[in-house]
C-alpha positions in Angstrom: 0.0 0.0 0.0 1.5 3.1 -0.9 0.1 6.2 1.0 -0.8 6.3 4.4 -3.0 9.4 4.5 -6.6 8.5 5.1 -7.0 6.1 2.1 -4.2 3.7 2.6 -4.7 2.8 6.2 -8.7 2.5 5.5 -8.2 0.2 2.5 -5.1 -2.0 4.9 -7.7 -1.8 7.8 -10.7 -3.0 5.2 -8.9 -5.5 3.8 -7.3 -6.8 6.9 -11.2 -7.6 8.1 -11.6 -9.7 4.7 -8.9 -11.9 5.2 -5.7 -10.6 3.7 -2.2 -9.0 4.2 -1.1 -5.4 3.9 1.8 -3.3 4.2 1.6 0.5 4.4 4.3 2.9 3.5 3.5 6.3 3.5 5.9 9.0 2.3 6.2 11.4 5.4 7.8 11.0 8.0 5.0 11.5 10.6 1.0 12.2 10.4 1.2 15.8 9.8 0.6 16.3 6.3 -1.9 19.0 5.5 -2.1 19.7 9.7 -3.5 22.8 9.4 -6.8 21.9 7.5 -9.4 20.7 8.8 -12.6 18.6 6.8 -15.8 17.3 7.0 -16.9 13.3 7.6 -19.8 12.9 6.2 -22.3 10.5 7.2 -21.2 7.9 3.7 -17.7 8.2 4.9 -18.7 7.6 8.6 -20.9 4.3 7.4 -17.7 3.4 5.8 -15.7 3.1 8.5 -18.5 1.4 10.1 -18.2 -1.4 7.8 -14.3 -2.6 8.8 -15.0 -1.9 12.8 -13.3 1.7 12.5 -16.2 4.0 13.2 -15.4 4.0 16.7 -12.4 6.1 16.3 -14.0 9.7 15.2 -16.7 8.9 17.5 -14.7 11.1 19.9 -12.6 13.1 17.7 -13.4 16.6 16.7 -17.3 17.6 17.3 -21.0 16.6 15.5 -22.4 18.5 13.0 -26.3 18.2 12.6 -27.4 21.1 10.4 -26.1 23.6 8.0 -27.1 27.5 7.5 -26.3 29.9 4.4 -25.9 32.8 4.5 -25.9 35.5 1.5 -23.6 38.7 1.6 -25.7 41.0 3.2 -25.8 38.5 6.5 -29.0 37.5 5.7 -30.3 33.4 6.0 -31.1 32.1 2.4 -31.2 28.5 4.0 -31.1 25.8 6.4 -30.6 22.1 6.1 -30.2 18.7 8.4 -26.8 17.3 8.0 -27.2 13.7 10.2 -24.0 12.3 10.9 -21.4 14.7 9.9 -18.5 15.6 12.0 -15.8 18.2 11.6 -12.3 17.0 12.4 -8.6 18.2 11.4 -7.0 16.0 8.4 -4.1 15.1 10.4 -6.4 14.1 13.5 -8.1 11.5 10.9 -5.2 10.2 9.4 -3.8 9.5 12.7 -6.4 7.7 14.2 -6.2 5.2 10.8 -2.6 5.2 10.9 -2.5 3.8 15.2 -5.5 1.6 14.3 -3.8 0.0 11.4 -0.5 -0.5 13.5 -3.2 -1.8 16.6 -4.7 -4.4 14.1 -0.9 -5.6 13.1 -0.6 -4.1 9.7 2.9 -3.0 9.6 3.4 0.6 8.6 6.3 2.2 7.6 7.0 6.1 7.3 9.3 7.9 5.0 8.8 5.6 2.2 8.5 7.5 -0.8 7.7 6.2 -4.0 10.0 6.7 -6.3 9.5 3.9 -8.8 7.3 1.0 -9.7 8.2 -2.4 -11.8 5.8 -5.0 -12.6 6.7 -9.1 -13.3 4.8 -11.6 -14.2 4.6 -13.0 -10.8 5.0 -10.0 -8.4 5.1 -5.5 -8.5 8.4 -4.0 -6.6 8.4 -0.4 -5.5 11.6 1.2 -4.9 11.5 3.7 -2.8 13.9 7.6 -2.1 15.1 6.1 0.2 17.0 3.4 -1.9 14.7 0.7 -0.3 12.8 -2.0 -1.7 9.4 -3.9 -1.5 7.7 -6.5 -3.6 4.4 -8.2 -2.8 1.8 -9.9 -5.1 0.0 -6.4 -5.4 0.6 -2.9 -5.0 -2.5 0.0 -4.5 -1.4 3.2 -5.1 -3.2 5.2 -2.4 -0.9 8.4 -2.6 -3.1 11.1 -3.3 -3.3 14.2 -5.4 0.5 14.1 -6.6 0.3 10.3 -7.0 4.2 8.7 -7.9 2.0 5.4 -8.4 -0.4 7.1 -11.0 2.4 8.7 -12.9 3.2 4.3 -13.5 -0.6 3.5 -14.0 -1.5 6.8 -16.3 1.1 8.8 -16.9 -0.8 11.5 -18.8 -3.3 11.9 -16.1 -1.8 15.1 -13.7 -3.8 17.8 -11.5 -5.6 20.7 -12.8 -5.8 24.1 -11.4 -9.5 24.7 -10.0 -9.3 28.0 -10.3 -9.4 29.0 -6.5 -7.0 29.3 -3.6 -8.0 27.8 -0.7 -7.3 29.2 3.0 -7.7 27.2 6.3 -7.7 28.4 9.7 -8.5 28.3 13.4 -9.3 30.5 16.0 -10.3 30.6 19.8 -10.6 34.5 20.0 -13.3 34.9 17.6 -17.0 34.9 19.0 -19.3 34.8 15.2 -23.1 33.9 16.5 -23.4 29.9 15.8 -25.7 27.0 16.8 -24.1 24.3 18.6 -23.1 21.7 15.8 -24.3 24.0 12.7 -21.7 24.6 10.1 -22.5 28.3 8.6 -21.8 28.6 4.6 -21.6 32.6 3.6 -21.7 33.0 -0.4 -19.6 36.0 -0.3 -20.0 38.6 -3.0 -16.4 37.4 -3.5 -15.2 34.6 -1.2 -17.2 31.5 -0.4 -16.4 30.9 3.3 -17.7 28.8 5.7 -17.5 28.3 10.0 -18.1 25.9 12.4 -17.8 26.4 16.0 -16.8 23.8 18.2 -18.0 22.9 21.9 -15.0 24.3 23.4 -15.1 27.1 21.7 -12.4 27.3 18.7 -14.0 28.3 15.3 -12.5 26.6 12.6 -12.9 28.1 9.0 -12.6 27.9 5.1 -12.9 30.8 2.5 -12.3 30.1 -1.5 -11.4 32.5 -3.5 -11.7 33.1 -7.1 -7.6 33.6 -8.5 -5.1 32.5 -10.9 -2.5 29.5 -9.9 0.1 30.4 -8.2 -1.4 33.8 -7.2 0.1 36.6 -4.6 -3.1 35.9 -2.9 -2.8 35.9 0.6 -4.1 36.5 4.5 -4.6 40.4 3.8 -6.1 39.9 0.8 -8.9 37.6 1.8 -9.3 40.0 4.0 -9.8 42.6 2.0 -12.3 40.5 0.1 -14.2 40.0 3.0 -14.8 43.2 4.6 -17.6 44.6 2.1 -20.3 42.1 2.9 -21.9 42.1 6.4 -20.9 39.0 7.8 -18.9 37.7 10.1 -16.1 36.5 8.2 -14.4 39.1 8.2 -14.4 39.5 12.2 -13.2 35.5 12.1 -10.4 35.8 9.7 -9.5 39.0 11.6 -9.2 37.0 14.9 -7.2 34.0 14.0 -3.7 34.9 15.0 -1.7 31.4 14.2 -1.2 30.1 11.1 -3.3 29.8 8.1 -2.8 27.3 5.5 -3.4 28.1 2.0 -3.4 26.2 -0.9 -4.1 26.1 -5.1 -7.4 24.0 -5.0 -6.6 21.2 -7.3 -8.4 18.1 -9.3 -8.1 15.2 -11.6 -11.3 15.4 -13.8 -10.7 11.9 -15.9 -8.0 9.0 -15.4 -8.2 6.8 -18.2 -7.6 3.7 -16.4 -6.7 3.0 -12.9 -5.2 -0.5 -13.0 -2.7 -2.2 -14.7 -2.1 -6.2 -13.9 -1.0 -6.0 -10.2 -1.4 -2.1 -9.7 -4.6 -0.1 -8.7 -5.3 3.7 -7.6 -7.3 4.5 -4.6 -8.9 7.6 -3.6 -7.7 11.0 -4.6 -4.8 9.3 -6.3 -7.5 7.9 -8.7 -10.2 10.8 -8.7 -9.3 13.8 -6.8 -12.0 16.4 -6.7 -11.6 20.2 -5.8 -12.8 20.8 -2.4 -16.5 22.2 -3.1 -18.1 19.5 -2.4 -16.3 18.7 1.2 -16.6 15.1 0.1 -12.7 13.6 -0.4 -12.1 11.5 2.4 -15.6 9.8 2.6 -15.1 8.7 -0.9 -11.6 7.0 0.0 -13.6 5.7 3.2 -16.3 4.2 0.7 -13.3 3.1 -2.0 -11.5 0.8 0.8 -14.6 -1.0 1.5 -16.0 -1.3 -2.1 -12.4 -2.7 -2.9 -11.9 -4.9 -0.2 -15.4 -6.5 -0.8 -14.0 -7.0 -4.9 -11.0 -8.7 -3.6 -13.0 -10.6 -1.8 -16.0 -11.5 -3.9 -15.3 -11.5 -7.2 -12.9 -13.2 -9.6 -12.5 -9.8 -11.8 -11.4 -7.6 -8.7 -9.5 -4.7 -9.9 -13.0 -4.3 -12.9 -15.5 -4.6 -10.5 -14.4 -2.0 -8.2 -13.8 0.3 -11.0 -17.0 -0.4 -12.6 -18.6 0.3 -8.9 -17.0 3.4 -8.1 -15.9 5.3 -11.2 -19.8 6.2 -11.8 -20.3 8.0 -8.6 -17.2 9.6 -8.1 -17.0 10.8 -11.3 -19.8 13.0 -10.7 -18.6 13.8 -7.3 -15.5 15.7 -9.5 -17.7 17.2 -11.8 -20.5 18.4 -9.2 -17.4 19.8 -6.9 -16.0 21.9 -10.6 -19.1 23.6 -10.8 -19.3 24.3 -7.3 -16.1 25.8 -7.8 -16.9 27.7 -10.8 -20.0 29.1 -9.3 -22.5 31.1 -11.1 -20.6 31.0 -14.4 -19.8 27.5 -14.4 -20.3 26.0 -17.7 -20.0 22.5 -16.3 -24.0 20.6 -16.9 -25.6 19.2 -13.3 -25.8 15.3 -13.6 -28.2 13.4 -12.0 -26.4 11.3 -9.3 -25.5 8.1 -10.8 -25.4 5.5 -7.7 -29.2 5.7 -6.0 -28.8 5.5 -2.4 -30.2 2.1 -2.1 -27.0 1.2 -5.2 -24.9 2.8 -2.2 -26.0 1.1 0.4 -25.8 -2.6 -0.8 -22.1 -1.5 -2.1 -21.1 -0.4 0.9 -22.4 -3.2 3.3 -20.2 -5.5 4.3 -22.2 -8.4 4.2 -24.1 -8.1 0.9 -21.7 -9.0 -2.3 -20.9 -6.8 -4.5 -23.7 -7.1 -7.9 -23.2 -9.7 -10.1 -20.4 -11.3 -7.9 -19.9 -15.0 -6.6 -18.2 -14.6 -3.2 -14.7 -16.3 -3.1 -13.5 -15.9 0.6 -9.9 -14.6 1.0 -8.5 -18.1 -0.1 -9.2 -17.5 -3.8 -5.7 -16.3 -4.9 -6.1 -12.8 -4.6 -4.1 -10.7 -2.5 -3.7 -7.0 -1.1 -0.9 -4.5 -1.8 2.6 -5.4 -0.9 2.7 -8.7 0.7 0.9 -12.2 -0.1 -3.1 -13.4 0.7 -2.7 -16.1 2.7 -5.4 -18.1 4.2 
């Protein structure tokens, strides 16, 4: 398993429960990639984890978030909505819960293992790694995210695309913006799309998007200035956070050709990164390790009939979260969602096989990435 950000634990922890061996090597050196931002669980992702005994562990972390109010420029509500079983957690708090559960179940982990180069045989995949180390195992999953090493081996002309916004995180315990216990607020900013949630201790964490070329001089002051015409309290929030702020070119991978080769297979945003509009990237890796771990499992075409189960629906996740992005002059069409929830629900349950599949039991040959399925 190459990656060990939220992905590549979930799929070693999902695959673990159906009956086979993983290795994880993730590239950092610890779990503090991308500490400073902070995301949403949403209730697919949090069913996902319920699925390979893992929902337990963000049952404590970060806080609930039950409903969701928008806001328009002037301050003034345009609408309110239920959001059942979300919660709002840093990135780094998530990965490390997956990362001490996988090392808790067994799974060996291994940090500073970057990916530098991957070689396929007829009877096995090696990686070798910056380091100058090696590993070789029956299978490999490339679960390395945005910037995926494994992806430039599977589709080398597949590579990131500027969203056209830059993205700024932040945190503050000084600010007071009025807030509902476990309500996320969403302002549509006559020029920044921003959005607050305020925990029970107290500490407001905070997005804004902004509309600017890559690589722009866009910073701190300037979302600020962007801010301060409409009368809401963004402003006052961004105003108040006095550590740091992470910002970041928002980023995608619209289309990947294919995402398998004989023994190699992309996972999460290594396969089908979406900008962050729709706040939905680490469920759909959460949903990927199960839907994967049940194909290895079930089915005698594994690496096809995950594809052909998750490539619909998170397909339309990237294109939904593009128009998001583009906002009122997107050009990108609305789809109708292409999984029903029902479609969703039998995929993800652990119990039910995947459709049209015979299940096999982990003693069908198969194996997970970087060591061998044994029985």
């Amino acid at each position: 398993m190459a990656g060990g950000g939220i992905a590549g634990p979930a799929v070693a922890l999902a695959l673990h429960k159906a009956g086979f061996q993983a290795t994880v090597f993730e590239g950092h050196a610890d779990t503090g990639e991308d500490a400073g931002a902070f995301l949403t669980l949403a209730r697919n992702g949090i069913t996902a984890l319920a699925q390979f005994d893992a929902d337990d562990l963000v049952a404590g972390a970060g806080f609930p978030l039950t409903s969701m109010q928008v806001l328009t420029s002037d301050g003034e509500t345009a609408a309110t909505a239920p959001l059942p079983g979300y919660r709002c957690l840093r990135r780094a708090e998530l990965c490390g819960l997956l990362q001490a559960e996988t090392v808790r179940r067994g799974i060996p982990l291994h940090h500073g293992k970057r990916v530098e180069a991957v070689v396929e045989s007829d009877v096995d995949v090696t990686v070798r790694f910056g380091d100058g180390s090696t590993a070789s195992g029956e299978l490999l999953i490339g679960a390395d995210g945005l910037n995926s090493a494994v992806r430039s081996f599977v589709a080398p002309a597949a590579a990131p695309r500027y969203a056209g916004q830059r993205v700024f995180y932040g945190y503050t315990e000084a600010g007071t913006p009025p807030h509902e216990q476990e309500r996320i607020v969403m302002v549509r900013g006559s020029a920044v799309a921003f959005g607050y949630a305020v925990s029970p201790g107290g500490e407001t964490s905070w997005f804004g998007r902004v509309h600017a070329e890559e690589n722009s001089a866009v910073d701190r002051h300037r979302l600020l200035d962007l801010l301060r015409p409409d009368a809401t309290p963004a402003a006052d929030i961004v105003a108040a956070t006095s550590g740091p702020v992470l910002a970041t070119d928002a980023r995608d991978v619209p289309s990947v050709a294919r995402w398998s080769t004989r023994r190699t297979l992309l996972v999460g945003d290594a396969a089908h990164a979406a900008s962050p509009a729709t706040g939905q990237g680490a469920s759909m890796a959460l949903e990927d390790a199960v839907v994967l771990a049940k194909a290895l499992r079930d089915s005698a075409s594994p690496f096809e009939t995950y594809e052909r189960a998750r490539r619909p629906r998170v397909e339309h996740n990237i294109a939904n979260s593009a128009r998001m992005t583009a906002g009122a002059t997107s050009t990108v069409p609305r789809r109708r969602e292409p999984v029903s929830e029902d479609e969703l629900a039998a995929q993800l349950d652990w119990d039910t096989p995947l459709a049209g599949e015979v299940r096999r039991g982990p003693c069908g040959g198969t194996s997970s990435a970087g060591t061998t399925a044994r029985c």
